[in-house]
KOLROFI-642194 format. One record per residue (C-alpha): z, x, y. Coordinates in steps of 0.02 Angstrom, whole numbers, plus 32768, in hexadecimal, padded with zeros to 4 digits. Layout:
N
ZXY...
//
This chain:
338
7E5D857C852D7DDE851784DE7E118463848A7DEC844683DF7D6E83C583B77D99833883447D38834082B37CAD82C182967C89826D81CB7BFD81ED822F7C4A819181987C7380DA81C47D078075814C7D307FD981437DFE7FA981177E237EFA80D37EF07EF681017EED7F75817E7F767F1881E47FEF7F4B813880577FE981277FCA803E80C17F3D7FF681367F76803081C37F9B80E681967EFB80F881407EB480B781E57F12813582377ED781C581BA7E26817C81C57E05819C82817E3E823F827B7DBB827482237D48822882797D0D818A82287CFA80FC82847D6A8092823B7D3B7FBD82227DE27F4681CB7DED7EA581C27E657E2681EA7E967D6781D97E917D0982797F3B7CBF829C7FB47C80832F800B7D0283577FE27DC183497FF27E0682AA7FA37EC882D3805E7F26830F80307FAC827A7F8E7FDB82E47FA97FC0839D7FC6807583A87EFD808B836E7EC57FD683BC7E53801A84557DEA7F9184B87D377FA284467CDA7F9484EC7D12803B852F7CD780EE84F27D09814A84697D4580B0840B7D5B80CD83467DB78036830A7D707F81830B7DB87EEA82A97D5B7E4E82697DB27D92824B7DA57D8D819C7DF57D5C80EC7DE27D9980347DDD7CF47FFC7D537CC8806C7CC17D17800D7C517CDD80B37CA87D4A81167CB07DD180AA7BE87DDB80917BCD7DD7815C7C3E7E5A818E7BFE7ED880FE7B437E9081417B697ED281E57BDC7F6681D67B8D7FB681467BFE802081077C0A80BF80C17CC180A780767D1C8012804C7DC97FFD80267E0D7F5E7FE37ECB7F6680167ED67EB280437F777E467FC77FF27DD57FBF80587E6E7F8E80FC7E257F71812D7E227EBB81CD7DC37ECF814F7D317F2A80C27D487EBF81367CCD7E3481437C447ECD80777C617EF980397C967E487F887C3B7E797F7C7C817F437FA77D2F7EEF7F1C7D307E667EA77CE47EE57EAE7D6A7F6C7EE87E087EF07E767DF37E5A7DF27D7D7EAE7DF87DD27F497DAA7E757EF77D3E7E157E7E7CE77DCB7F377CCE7E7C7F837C9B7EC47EE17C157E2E7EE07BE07E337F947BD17EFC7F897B577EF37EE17AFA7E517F317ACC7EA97FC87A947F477F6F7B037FAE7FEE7B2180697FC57BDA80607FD57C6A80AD7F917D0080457F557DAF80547F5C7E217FE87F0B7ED57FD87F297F327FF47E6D7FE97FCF7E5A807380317DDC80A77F697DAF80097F4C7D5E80787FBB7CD0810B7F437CCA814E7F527C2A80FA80027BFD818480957BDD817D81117C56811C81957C888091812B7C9C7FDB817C7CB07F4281467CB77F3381357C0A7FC780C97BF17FAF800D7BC27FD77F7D7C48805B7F097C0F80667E9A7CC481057E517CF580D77DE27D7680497D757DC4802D7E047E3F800F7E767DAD7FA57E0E7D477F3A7DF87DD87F337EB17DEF7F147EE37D567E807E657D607E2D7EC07E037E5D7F657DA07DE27F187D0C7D697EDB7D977D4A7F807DE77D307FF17D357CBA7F5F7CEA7C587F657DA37C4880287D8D7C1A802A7CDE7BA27F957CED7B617FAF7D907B7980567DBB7BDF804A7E4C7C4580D77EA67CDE80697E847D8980B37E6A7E4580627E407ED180BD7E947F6580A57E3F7FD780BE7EAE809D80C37E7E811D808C7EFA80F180CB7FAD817A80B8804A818380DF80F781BA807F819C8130801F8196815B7FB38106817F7F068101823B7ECC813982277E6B808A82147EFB802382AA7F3F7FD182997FF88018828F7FB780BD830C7F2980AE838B7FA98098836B801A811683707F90818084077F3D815784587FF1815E841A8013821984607F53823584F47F7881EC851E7FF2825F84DB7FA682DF85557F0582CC84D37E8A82A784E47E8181FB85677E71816F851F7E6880BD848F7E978063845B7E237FE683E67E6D7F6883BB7E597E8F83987EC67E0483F27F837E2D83C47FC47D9983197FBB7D9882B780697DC3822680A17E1281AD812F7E4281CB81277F26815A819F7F78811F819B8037808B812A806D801F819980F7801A821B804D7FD581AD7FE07F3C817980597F1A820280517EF281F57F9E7EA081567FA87E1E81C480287E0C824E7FAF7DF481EB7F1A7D5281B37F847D2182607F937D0D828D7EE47C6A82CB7E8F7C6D82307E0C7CD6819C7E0A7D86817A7DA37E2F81377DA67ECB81927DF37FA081807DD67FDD819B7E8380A281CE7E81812482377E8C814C825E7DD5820382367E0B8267818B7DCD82FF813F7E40835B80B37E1F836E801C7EA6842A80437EA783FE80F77EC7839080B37F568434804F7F9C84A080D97F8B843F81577FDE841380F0806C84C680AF8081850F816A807E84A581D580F184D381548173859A816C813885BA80C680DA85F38098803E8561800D7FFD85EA7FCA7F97863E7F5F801E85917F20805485267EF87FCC852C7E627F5F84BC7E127EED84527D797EF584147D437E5983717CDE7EB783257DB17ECF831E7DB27E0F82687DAD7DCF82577D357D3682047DCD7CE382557E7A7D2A82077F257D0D82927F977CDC8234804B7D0E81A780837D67817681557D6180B0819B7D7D8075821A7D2C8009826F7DC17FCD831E7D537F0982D97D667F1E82A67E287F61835C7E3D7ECD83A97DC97E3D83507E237E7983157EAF7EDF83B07EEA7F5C832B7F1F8020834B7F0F80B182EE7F77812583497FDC81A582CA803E822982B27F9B829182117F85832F82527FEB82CB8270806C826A81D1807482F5817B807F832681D2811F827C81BD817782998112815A834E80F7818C832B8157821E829280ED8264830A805D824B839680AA828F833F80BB832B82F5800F833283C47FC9831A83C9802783B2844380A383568427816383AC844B81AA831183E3821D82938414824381E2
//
């Protein structure tokens, strides 16, 4: 029986935040189709690359297809020499302080790296004159006060530092593409989970704190606003989007989601009840997770990412949940599956 080759692109990419959730799956989804595959990464004291051990291979051997550079998006020095030398045909700018909750406590370190970040690449990418095409990582906050479903017609009204910033870079990539005429995209990507998520992030906060619960190292769950509501879909799907938006003819501005809207208290609930427990003896609230500014509802409207895109999710918000619960379930040490 004769093995299957791999298929080759002979495409090479370069990832800024490829050690985060999305990073490392579209790392992951990268190399499988052959690219070689370039991220980069800040130097720091201890190792911060547990997302991609698992497609870390020594870059003197053979066959190697994923190499990371010491870098920063604030550092627009760095930036220039690693697109000088790696050349690449895709880029996609993933790298954030992400955190909305912290971007109120770091409104400055959260403008500088989000909206300045892409503003450096952007730069670096037309001053070089390097046929490239650009990727940049959108956000459903940039909508904040915006009645659901939002589209990509829909207005921003940001929230939060982290989605003023964002909708800057948004503004950053259109006015390159229009004034430069760059291959430059925005994904605007709605809520995306999986086990690779932050512990600080609410999805994975609770699945956590469930697993720990039943593992007897953990009481309470302290969390803020239940009511609020968003759009969760499930991260190694929407990569795949970011990848395909890449691949269009011409380029334009996509609403990743799931067209679905769940409330945080439906999140807890869930979560809580496919492992048997009742939230309501665990969960209490902690006014210091409220966001001076709160976004009430989140929903996409993904009917042009489906049209041109052929792109459609398929792992719904029950089971999500689950695929969460149960990677954290195992990591409790808890040989359970629900």
């Amino acid at each position: 029986m004769k093995k299957k080759k791999m298929k080759t692109s002979n495409k090479r990419a370069f990832i800024t935040g490829i050690t985060g959730q999305d990073g490392s799956y579209l790392a992951g989804f990268l190399l499988k189709k052959g690219y070689e595959v370039h991220g980069m990464i800040r130097r720091a004291s201890t190792f911060n690359t547990g997302r991609i051990d698992h497609l870390y291979k020594d870059p003197h051997g053979r066959g190697v297809g994923l190499f990371l550079h010491f870098g920063d998006i604030s550092d627009s020095n760095t930036i220039y020499k690693v697109l000088s030398q790696i050349n690449p045909d895709e880029v996609y700018n993933l790298a954030a302080q992400s955190h909305v909750r912290v971007s109120f406590d770091m409104p400055e370190y959260t403008f500088n790296t989000v909206a300045m970040g892409t503003l450096r690449l952007l730069e670096a990418i037309r001053d070089l004159k390097l046929k490239i095409k650009f990727y940049q990582a959108g956000s459903s906050e940039m909508y904040g006060a915006t009645p659901p479903k939002q589209s990509e017609k829909s207005p921003f009204l940001p929230r939060s530092p982290y989605a003023v910033a964002k909708v800057a870079a948004h503004n950053m990539v259109v006015n390159y593409r229009e004034g430069y005429g760059m291959f430059a995209v925005n994904g605007i990507l709605f809520n995306h989970e999986s086990p690779r998520r932050g512990e600080t992030f609410l999805p994975r906060k609770v699945t956590m704190a469930v697993a720990n619960i039943l593992a007897k190292k953990q009481e309470k769950l302290y969390l803020g606003n239940l009511k609020a509501k968003r759009d969760w879909g499930f991260a190694p799907e929407y990569v795949s989007a970011m990848w395909m938006m890449l691949q269009a003819k011409k380029p334009r501005d996509f609403v990743i989601s799931t067209g679905e809207m769940h409330s945080v208290h439906e999140f807890v609930e869930t979560a809580f009840s496919l492992a048997g427990l009742n939230w309501k003896r665990h969960v209490r609230i902690d006014p210091k997770y409220f966001r001076p500014t709160e976004v009430d509802a989140l929903c996409g409207e993904n009917t042009l990412a489906k049209k041109e895109l052929g792109w459609s999710p398929r792992v719904r918000f029950r089971e999500l949940v689950g695929i969460m619960l149960n990677s954290d379930l195992k990591l409790a040490g808890i040989n359970i599956k629900v």
